[in-house]
C-alpha positions as a Markdown table, in Angstrom:
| # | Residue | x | y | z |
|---|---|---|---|---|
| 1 | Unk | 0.0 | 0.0 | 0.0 |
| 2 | Unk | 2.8 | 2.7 | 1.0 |
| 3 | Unk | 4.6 | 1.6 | -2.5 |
| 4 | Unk | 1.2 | 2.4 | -4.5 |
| 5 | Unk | 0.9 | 5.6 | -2.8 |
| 6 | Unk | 4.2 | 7.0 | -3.3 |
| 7 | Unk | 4.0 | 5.9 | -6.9 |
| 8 | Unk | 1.1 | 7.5 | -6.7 |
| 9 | Unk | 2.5 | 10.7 | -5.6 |
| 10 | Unk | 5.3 | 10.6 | -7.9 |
| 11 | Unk | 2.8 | 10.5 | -10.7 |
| 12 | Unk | 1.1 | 14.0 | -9.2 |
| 13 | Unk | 4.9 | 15.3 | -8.6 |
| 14 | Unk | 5.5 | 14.7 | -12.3 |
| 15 | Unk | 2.2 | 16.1 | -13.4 |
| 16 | Unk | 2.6 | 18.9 | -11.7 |
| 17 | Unk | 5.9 | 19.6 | -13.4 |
| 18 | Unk | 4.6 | 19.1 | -16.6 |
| 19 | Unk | 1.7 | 21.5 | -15.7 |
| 20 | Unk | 4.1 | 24.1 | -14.9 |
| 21 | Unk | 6.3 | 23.9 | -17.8 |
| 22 | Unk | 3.1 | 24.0 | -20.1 |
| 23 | Unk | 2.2 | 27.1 | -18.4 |
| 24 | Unk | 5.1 | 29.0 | -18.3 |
| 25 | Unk | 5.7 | 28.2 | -22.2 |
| 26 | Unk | 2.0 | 29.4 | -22.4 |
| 27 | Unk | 2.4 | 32.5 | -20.2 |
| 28 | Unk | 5.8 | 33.5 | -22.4 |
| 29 | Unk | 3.7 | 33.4 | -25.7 |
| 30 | Unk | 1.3 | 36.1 | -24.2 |
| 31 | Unk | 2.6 | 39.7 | -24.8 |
| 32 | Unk | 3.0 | 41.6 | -21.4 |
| 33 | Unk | 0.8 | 44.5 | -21.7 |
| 34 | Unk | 2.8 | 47.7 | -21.1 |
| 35 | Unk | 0.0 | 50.2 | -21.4 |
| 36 | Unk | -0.2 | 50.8 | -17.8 |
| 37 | Unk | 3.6 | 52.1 | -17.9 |
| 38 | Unk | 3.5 | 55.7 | -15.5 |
| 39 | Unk | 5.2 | 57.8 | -18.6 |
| 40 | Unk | 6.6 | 60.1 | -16.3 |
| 41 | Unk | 8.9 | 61.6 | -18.9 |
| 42 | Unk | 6.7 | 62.9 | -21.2 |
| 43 | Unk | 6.2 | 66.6 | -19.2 |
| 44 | Unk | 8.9 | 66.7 | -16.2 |
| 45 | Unk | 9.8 | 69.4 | -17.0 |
| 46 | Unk | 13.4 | 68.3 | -18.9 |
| 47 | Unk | 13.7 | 68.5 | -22.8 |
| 48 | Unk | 14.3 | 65.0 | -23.9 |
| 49 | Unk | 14.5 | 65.6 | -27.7 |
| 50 | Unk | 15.5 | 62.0 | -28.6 |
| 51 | Unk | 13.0 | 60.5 | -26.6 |
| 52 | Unk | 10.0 | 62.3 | -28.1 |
| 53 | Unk | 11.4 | 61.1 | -31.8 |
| 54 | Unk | 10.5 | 57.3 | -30.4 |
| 55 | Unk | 7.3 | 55.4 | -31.1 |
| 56 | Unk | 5.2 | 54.5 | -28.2 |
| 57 | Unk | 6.7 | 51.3 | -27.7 |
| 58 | Unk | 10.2 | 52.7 | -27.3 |
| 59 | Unk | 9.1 | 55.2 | -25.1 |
| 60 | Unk | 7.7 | 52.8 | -22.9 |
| 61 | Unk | 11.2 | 50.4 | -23.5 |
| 62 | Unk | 12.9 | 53.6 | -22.6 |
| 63 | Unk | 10.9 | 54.6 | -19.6 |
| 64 | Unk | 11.2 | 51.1 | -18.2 |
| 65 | Unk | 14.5 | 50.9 | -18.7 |
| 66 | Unk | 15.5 | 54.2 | -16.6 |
| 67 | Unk | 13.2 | 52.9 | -14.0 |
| 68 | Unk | 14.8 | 49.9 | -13.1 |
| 69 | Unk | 19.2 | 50.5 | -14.5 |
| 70 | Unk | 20.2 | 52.1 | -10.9 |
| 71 | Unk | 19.7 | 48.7 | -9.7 |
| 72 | Unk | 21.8 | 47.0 | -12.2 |
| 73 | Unk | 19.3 | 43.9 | -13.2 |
| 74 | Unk | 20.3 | 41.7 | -15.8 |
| 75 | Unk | 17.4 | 42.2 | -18.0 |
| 76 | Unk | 14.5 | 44.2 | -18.2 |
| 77 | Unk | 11.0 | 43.5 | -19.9 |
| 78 | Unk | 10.6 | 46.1 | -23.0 |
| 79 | Unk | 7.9 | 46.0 | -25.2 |
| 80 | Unk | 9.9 | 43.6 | -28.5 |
| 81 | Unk | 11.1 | 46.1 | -31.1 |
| 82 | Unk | 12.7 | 45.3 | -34.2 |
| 83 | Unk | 16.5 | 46.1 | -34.6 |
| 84 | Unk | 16.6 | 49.6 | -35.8 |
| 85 | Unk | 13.7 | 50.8 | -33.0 |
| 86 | Unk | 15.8 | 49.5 | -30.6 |
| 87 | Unk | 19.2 | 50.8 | -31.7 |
| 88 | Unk | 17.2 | 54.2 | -32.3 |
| 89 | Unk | 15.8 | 53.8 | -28.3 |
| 90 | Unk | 19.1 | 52.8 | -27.0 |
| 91 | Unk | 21.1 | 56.0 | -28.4 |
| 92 | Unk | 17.9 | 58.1 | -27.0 |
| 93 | Unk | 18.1 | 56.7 | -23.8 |
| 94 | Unk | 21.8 | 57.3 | -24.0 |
| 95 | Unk | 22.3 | 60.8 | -25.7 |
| 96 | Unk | 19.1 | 62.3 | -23.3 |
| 97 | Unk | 20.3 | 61.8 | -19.8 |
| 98 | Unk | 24.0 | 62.6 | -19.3 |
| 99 | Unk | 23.9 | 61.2 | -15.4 |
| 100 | Unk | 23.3 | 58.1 | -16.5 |
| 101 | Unk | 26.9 | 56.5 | -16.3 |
| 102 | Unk | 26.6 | 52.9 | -15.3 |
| 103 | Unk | 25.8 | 51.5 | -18.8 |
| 104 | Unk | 28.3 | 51.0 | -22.0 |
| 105 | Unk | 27.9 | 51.8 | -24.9 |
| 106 | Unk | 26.5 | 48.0 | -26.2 |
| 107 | Unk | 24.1 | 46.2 | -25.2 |
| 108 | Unk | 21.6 | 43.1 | -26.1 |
| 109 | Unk | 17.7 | 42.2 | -26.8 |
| 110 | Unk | 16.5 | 38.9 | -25.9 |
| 111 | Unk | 13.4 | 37.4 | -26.9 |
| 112 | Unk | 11.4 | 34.8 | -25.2 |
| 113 | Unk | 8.4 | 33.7 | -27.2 |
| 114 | Unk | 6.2 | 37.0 | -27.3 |
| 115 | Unk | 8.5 | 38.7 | -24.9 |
| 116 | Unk | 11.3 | 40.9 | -25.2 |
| 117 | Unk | 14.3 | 41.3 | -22.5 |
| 118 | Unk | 16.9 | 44.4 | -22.6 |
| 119 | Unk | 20.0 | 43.2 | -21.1 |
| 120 | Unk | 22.2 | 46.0 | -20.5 |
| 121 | Unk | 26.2 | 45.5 | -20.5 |
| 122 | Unk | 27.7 | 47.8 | -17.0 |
| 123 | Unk | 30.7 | 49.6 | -16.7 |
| 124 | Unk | 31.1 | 48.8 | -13.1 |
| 125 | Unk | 29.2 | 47.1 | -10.1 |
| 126 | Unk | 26.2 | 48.9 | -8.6 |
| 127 | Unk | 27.7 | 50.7 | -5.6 |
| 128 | Unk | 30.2 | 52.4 | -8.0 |
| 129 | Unk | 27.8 | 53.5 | -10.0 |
| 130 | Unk | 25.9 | 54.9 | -7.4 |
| 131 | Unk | 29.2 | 56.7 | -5.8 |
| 132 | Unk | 30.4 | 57.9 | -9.2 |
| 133 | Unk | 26.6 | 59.7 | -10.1 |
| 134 | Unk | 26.4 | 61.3 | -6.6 |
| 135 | Unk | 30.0 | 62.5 | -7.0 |
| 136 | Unk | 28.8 | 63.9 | -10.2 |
| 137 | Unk | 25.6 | 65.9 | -9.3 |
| 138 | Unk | 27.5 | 66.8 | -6.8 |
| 139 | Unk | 29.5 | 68.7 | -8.7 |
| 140 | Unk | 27.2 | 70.0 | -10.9 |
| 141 | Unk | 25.2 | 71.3 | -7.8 |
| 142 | Unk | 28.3 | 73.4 | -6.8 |
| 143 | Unk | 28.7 | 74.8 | -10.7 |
| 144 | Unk | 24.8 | 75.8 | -10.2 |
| 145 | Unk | 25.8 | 77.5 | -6.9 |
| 146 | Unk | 28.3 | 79.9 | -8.6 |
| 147 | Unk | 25.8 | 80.7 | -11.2 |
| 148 | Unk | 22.9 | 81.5 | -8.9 |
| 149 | Unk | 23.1 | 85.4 | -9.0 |
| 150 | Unk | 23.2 | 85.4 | -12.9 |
| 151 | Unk | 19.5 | 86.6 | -14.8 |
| 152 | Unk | 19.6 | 85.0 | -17.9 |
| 153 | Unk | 19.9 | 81.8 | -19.1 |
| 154 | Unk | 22.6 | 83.6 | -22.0 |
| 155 | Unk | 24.5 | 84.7 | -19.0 |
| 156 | Unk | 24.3 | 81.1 | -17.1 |
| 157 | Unk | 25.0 | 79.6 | -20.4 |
| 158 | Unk | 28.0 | 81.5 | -20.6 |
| 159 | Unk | 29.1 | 80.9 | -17.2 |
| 160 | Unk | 29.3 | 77.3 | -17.7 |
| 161 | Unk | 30.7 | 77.5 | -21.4 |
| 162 | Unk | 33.8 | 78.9 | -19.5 |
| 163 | Unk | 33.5 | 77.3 | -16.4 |
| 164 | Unk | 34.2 | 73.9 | -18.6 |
| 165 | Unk | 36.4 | 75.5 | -21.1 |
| 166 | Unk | 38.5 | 76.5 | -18.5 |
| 167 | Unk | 38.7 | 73.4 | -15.6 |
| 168 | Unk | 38.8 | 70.2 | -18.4 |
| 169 | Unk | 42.0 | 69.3 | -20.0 |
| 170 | Unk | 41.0 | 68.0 | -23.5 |
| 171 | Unk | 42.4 | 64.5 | -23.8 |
| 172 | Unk | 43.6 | 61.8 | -26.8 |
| 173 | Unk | 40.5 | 59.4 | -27.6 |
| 174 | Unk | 41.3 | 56.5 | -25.7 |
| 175 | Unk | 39.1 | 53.7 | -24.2 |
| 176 | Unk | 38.7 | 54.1 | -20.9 |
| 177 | Unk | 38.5 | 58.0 | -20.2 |
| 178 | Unk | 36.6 | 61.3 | -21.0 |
| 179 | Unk | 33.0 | 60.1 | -22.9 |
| 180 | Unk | 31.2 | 61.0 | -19.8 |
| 181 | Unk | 30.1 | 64.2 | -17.8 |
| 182 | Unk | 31.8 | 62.2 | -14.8 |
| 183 | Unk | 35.0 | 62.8 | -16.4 |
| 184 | Unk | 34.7 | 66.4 | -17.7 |
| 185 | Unk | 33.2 | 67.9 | -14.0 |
| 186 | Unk | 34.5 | 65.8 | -11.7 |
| 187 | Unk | 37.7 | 63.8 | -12.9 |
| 188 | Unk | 38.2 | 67.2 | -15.1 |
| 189 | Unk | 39.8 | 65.0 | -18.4 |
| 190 | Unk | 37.3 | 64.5 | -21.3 |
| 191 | Unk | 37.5 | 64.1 | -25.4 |
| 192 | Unk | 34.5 | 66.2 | -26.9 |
| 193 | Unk | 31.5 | 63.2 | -25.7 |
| 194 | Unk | 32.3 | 64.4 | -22.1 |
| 195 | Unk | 32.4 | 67.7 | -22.8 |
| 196 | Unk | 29.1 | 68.0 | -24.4 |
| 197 | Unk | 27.6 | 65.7 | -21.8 |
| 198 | Unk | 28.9 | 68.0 | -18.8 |
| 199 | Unk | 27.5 | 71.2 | -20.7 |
| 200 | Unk | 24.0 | 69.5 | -21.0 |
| 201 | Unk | 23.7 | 68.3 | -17.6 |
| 202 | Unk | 24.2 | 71.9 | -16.4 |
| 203 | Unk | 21.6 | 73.0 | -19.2 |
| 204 | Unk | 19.1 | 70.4 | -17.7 |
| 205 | Unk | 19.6 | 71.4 | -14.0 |
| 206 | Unk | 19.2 | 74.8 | -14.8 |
| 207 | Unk | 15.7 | 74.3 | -16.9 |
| 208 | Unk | 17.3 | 75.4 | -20.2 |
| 209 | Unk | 16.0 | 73.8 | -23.5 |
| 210 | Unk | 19.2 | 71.8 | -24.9 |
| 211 | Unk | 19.8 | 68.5 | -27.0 |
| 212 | Unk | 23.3 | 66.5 | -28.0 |
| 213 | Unk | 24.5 | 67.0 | -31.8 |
| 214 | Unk | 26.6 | 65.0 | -33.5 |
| 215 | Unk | 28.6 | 65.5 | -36.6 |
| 216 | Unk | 32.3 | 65.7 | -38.2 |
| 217 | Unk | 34.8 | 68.0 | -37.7 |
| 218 | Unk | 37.0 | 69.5 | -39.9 |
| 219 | Unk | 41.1 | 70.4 | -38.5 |
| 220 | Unk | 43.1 | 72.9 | -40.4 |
| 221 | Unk | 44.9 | 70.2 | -42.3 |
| 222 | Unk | 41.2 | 69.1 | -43.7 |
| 223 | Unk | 41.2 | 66.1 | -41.6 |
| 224 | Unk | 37.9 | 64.7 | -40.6 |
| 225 | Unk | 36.3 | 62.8 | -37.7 |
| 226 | Unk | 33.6 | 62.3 | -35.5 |
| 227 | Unk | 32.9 | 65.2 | -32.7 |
| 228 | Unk | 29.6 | 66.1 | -30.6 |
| 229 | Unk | 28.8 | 69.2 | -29.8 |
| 230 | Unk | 25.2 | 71.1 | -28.3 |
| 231 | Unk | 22.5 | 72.8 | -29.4 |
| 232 | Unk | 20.8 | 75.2 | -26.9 |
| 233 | Unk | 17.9 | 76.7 | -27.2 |
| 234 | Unk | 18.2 | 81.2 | -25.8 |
| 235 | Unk | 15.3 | 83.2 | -26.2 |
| 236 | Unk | 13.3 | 80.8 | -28.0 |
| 237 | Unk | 15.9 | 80.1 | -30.9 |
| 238 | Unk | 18.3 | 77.1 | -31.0 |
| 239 | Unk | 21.9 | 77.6 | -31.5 |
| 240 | Unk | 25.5 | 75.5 | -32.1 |
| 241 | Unk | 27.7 | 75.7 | -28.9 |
| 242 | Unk | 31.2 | 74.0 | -29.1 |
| 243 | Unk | 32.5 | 73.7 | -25.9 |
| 244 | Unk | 35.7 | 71.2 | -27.0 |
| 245 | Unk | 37.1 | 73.7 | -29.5 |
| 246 | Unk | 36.6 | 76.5 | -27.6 |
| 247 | Unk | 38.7 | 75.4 | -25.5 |
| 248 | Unk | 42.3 | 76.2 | -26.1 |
| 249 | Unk | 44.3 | 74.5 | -23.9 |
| 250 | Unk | 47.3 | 73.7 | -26.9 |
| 251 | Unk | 47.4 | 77.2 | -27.6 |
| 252 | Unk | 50.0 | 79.8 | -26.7 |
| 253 | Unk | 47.8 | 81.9 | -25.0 |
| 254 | Unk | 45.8 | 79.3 | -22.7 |
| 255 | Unk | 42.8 | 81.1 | -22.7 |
| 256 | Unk | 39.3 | 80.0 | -24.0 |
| 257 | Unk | 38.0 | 81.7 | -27.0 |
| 258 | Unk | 33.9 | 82.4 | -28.0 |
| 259 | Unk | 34.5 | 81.5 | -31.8 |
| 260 | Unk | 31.6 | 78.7 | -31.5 |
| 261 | Unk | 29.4 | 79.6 | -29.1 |
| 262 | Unk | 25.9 | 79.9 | -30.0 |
| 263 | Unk | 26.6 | 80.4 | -34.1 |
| 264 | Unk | 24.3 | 79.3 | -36.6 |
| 265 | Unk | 24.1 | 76.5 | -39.1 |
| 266 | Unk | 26.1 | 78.8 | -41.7 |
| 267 | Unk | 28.5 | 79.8 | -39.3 |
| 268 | Unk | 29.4 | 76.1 | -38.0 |
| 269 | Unk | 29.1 | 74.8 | -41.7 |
| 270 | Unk | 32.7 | 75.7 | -42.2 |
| 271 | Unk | 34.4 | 73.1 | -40.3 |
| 272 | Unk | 31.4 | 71.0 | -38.8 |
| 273 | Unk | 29.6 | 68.8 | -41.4 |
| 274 | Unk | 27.1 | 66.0 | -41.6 |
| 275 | Unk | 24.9 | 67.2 | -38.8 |
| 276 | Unk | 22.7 | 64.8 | -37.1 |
| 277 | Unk | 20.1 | 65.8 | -36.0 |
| 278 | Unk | 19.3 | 68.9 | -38.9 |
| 279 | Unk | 15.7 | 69.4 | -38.5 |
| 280 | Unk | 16.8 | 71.5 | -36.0 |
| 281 | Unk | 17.7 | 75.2 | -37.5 |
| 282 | Unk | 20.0 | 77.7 | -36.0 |
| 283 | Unk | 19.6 | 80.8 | -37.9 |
| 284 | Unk | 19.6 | 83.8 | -35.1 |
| 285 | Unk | 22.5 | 85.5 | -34.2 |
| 286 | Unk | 21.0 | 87.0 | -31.0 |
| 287 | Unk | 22.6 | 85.0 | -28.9 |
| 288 | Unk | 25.7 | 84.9 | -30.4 |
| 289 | Unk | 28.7 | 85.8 | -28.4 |
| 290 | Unk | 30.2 | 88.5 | -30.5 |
| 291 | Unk | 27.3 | 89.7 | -31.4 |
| 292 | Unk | 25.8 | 90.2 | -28.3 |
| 293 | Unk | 28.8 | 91.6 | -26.6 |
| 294 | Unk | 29.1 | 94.8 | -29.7 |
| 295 | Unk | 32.2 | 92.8 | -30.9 |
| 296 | Unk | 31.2 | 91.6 | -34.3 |
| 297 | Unk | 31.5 | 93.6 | -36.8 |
| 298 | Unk | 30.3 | 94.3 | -40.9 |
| 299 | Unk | 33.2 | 96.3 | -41.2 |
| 300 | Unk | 36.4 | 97.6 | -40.3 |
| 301 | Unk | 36.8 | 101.2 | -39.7 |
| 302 | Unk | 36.8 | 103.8 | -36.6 |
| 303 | Unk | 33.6 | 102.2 | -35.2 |
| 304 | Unk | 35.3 | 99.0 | -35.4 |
| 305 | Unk | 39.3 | 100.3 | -33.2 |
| 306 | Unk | 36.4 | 102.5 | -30.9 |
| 307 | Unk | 34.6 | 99.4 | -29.9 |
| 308 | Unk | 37.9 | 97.4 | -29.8 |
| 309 | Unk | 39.3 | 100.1 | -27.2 |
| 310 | Unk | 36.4 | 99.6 | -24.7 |
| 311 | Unk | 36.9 | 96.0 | -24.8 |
| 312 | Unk | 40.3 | 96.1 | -23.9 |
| 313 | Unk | 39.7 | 98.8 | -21.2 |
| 314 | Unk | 37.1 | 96.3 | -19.8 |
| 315 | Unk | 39.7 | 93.8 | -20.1 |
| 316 | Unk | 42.3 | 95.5 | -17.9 |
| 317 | Unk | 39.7 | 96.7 | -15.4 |
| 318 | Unk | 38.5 | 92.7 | -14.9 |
| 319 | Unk | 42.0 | 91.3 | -15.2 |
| 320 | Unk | 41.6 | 88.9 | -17.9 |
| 321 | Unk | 43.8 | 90.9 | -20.1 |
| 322 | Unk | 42.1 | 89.5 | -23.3 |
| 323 | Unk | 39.4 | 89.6 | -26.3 |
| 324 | Unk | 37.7 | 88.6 | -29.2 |
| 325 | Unk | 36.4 | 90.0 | -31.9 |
| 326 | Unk | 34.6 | 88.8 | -34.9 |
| 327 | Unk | 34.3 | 89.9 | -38.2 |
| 328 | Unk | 30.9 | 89.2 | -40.7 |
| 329 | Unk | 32.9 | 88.2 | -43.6 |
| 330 | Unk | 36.5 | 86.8 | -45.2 |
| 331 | Unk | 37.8 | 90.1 | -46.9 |
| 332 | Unk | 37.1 | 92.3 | -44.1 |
| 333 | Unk | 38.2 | 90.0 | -41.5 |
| 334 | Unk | 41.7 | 89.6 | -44.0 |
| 335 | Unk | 41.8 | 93.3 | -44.0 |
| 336 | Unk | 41.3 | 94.0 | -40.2 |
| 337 | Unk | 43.7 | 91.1 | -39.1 |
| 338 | Unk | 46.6 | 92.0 | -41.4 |
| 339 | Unk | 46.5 | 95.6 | -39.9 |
| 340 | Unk | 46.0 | 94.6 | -36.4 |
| 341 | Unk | 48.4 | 92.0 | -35.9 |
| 342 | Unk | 51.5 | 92.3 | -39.3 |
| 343 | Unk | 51.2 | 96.2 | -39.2 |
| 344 | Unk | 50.4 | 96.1 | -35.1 |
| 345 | Unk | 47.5 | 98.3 | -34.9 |
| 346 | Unk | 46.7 | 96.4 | -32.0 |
| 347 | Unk | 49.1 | 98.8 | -30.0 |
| 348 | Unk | 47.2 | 101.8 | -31.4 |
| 349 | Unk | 44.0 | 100.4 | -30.1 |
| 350 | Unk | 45.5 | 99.2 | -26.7 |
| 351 | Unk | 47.2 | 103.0 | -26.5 |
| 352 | Unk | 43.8 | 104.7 | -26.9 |
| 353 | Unk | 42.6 | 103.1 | -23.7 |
| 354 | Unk | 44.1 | 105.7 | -21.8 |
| 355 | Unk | 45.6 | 103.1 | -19.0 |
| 356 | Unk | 49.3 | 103.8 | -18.3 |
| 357 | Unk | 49.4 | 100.0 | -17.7 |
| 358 | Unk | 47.8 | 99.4 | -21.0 |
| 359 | Unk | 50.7 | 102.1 | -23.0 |
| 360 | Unk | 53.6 | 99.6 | -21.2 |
| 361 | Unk | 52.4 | 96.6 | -22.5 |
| 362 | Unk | 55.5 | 95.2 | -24.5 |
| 363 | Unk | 54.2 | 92.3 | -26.3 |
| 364 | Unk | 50.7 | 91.2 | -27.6 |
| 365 | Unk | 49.9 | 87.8 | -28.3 |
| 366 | Unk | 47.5 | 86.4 | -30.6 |
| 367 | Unk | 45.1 | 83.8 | -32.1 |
| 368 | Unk | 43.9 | 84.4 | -36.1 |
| 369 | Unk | 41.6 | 81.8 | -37.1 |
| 370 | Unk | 40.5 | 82.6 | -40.9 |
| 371 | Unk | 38.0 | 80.1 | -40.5 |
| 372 | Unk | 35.8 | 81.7 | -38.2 |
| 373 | Unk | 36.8 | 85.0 | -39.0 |
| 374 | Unk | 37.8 | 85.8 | -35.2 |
| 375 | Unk | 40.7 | 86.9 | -33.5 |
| 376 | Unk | 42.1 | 86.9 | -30.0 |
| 377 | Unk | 44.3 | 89.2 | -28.1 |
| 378 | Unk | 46.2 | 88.2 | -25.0 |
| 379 | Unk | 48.1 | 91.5 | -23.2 |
């Protein structure tokens, strides 16, 4: 009798089993429905371009997936997408949210009958991931601090253009350092991917409309590659800001220059090409640097040296002891940097402040780019 029953038994045992494994193969053939996914990045208040270029089902792979990556899971349910939707939600979900440092820059969808898992590839374990993002908006938080008392979002714009330009080393591409904000604000080493990221994390914290560009630059000797830069949106129009090549850290006068900050799409068409994304247009000049500080100019005359005076009196009074100007076109810009720098006007308009420490200065150093039609004075 005990043998029959724990035959018996074993028969329910296997049952059971088989029961299970029917069930589970039946419950991964139903598709999970998502629609009750809390989209809470559709109005929080941050610009997210690439997320509102997704279809709904990436939004919700994208949402779910920013939910649930600060624990470091190794997969999450998404909604299945075909290749390119994914690849097109992955770069989203990257290129939107530059605090978001634990993942790299690969990753893999699995599918299970009707269902689709995201299994992420991590840079390092959780607790570093954690340490590393509070170490950056930490950081961040203190470069908001400094720019509390400025109006504008031009003026904090500006504030952190130089604030970067002037604390990050630009570094040689290499594997393991600078494609993250992390690097640019905190470890203060970045290649133009950190650069950009840093610049938009400030943007984000301080409410102002921005997005990640990419593209390919152009060097002197025509050589191309890939480079990121921003866009930024001040006073309702968008605008290119380079942050990387402003920066002039190889140059002989260490300073950072204004040549690409908030420019338009003509202006940044002369070394930056194949633009991605382009729908955007930056056609304004508003915002733009030189324009808006009375330094760019249509031609070169006695308006041009009087303006040119004041900003090198303003110079001495602040102590930086340099500036830019910016000319609207090639042949004037020619004209006015020949003068100023092979025949030396520069001393004339240095000379006309009227400072006696201004009439002693014995050498004037200089930056002539022909490309963006700008020039640089160090004193």
């Amino acid at each position: 009798m005990k043998k029959r029953t724990f035959a018996a038994l074993l028969v329910l045992a296997v049952c059971a089993g088989i029961v299970l494994a029917n069930f589970n193969t039946i419950r991964l053939m139903i598709p999970t429905p998502f629609f009750l996914t809390k989209m809470v990045y559709e109005d929080d208040g941050t610009e997210r371009y690439y997320y509102h270029t997704l279809s709904k089902d990436a939004k919700i792979a994208y949402t779910r997936i920013l939910n649930a990556i600060a624990d470091h899971p190794e997969e999450i349910e998404i909604p299945p997408l075909d290749e390119e939707t994914f690849s097109e939600m992955f770069q989203a979900l990257s290129y939107d949210n530059p605090s978001l440092l634990c993942m790299e820059n690969e990753s893999e969808l699995v599918t299970r009958g009707a269902k689709a898992y995201f299994c992420p590839q991590y840079r390092t374990d959780a607790e570093t991931c954690r340490a590393e993002t509070d170490a950056l908006l930490s950081a961040a938080q203190e470069v908001l601090k400094q720019a509390q008392g400025l109006a504008t979002d031009y003026d904090k714009e500006l504030f952190f253009h130089d604030y970067i330009c002037q604390t990050v080393d630009y570094t040689l591409e290499n594997d393991d350092v600078g494609y993250s904000a992390y690097d640019a604000l905190v470890s203060k080493t970045a290649v133009c991917e950190g650069y950009s990221r840093a610049l938009q994390l400030l943007f984000d914290l301080s409410g102002i409309p921005n997005l990640l560009v990419t593209g390919v630059s152009v060097n002197d000797a025509g050589e191309r590659e890939g480079h990121m830069w921003n866009l930024v949106s001040i006073g309702g129009a968008y605008y290119h800001v380079d942050a990387t090549w402003d920066d002039l850290d190889a140059e002989e006068i260490h300073h950072i220059s204004h040549a690409y900050f908030n420019v338009t799409d003509e202006m940044i068409a002369a070394d930056h090409e194949d633009i991605v994304p382009a729908a955007i247009a930056c056609t304004s000049t508003a915002a733009n640097y030189f324009v808006r500080s009375g330094l760019y100019f249509t031609a070169y005359d006695a308006a041009c040296t009087a303006a040119m005076t004041r900003a090198a009196a303003n110079a001495i009074d602040n102590g930086s002891l340099t500036f830019e100007v910016r000319f609207a076109d090639a042949e004037t810009f020619a004209a006015a940097a020949d003068d100023l720098t092979e025949k030396r006007a520069i001393y004339d308009v240095l000379d006309a402040t009227g400072r006696k420490y201004a009439v002693s200065v014995q050498e004037v150093v200089y930056i002539r780019n022909d490309v963006t039609c700008t020039l640089q004075f160090a004193f």
